[in-house]
C-alpha positions in Angstrom: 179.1 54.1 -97.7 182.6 53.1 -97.5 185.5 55.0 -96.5 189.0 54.8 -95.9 191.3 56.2 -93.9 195.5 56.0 -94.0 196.1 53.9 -91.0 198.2 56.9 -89.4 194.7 58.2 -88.9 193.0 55.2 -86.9 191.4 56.1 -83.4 191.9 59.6 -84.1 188.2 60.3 -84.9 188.4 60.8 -88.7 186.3 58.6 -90.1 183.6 58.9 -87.5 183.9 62.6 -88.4 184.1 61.7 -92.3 180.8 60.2 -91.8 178.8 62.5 -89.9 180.3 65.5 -92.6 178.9 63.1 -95.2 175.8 62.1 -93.4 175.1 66.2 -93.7 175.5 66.8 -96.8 173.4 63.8 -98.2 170.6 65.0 -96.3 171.2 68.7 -97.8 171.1 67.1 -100.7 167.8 65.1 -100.2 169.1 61.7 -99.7 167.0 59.8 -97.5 169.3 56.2 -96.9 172.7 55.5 -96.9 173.9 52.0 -97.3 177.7 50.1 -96.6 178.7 47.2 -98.0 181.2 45.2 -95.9 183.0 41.8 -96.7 183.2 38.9 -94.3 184.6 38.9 -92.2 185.4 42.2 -91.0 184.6 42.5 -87.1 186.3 46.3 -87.0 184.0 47.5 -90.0 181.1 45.9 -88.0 182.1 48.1 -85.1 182.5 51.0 -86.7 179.1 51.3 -89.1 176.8 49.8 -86.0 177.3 53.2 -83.4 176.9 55.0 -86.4 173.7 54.0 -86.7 173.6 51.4 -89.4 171.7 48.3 -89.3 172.1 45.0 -91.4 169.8 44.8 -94.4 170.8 41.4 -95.9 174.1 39.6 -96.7 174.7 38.5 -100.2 176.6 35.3 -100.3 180.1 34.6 -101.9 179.4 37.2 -104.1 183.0 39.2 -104.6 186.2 37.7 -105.1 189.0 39.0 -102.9 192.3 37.6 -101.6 191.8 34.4 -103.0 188.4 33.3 -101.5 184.7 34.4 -102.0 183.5 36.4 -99.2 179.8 37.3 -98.2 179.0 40.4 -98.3 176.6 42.2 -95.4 174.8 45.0 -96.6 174.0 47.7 -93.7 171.4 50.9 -94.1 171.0 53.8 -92.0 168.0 56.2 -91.9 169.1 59.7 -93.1 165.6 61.5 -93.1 162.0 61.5 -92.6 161.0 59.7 -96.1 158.7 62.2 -96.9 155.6 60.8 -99.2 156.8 63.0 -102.2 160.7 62.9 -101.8 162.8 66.1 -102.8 164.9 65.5 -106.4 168.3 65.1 -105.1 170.6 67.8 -105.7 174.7 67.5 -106.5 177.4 69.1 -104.8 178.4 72.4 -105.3 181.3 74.2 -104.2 183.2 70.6 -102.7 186.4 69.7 -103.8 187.3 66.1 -104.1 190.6 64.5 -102.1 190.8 67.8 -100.3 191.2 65.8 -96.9 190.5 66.4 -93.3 192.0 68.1 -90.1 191.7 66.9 -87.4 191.2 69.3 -83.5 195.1 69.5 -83.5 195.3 71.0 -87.1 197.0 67.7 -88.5 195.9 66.3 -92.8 194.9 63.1 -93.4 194.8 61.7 -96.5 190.8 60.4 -96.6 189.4 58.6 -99.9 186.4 56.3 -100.7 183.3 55.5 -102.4 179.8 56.4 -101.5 176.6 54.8 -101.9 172.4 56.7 -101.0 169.8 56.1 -101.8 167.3 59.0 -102.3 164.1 59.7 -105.0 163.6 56.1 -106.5 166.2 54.3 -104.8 
């Protein structure tokens, strides 16, 4: 799970808030896992996913080409459920509107975008 956030935004709670909206809905849906994919190196990333509860699964080496060089890239998973033995069908959206942005306590918008990546049935 990736996501980000216009730096006017930073240390404002946003994306931790992002994350734990998202983190809901994935398990309303049935998603068991969520995963993040962070290139190397990238210490604030690291600091961010590991309170929220993600873990390193593996790091793929020089596997993406960015700004010239051929970073690693650390894969991180997080726990969303209870893996049942027969796992719920996962179920889309309804009703959610995409770019719609979030408010923070004082009322403010922030522009929020990003990509998203769980694993659920047969992932």
């Amino acid at each position: 799970m990736s996501a980000y956030v216009d730096p006017a935004a930073h240390r404002l709670g946003v994306r931790r808030a992002l994350y734990r909206s998202l983190f809901a809905v994935l398990r309303l849906q049935g998603f068991q896992s969520a995963y993040a994919g962070i290139a190397l190196p990238n210490p604030a990333s690291i600091a961010f996913h590991e309170p929220m509860g993600f873990m390193q699964a593996g790091t793929y080496h020089r596997v993406g080409y960015k700004h010239g060089e051929w970073p690693d890239v650390r894969w991180y998973e997080r726990s969303l459920g209870d893996h049942p033995g027969e796992p719920p069908v996962p179920r889309p959206p309804s009703g959610g509107r995409a770019g719609a942005g979030v408010r923070s306590g004082a009322g403010e918008r922030y522009r929020v975008s990003g990509t998203l990546s769980a694993g659920g049935a047969g992932a």
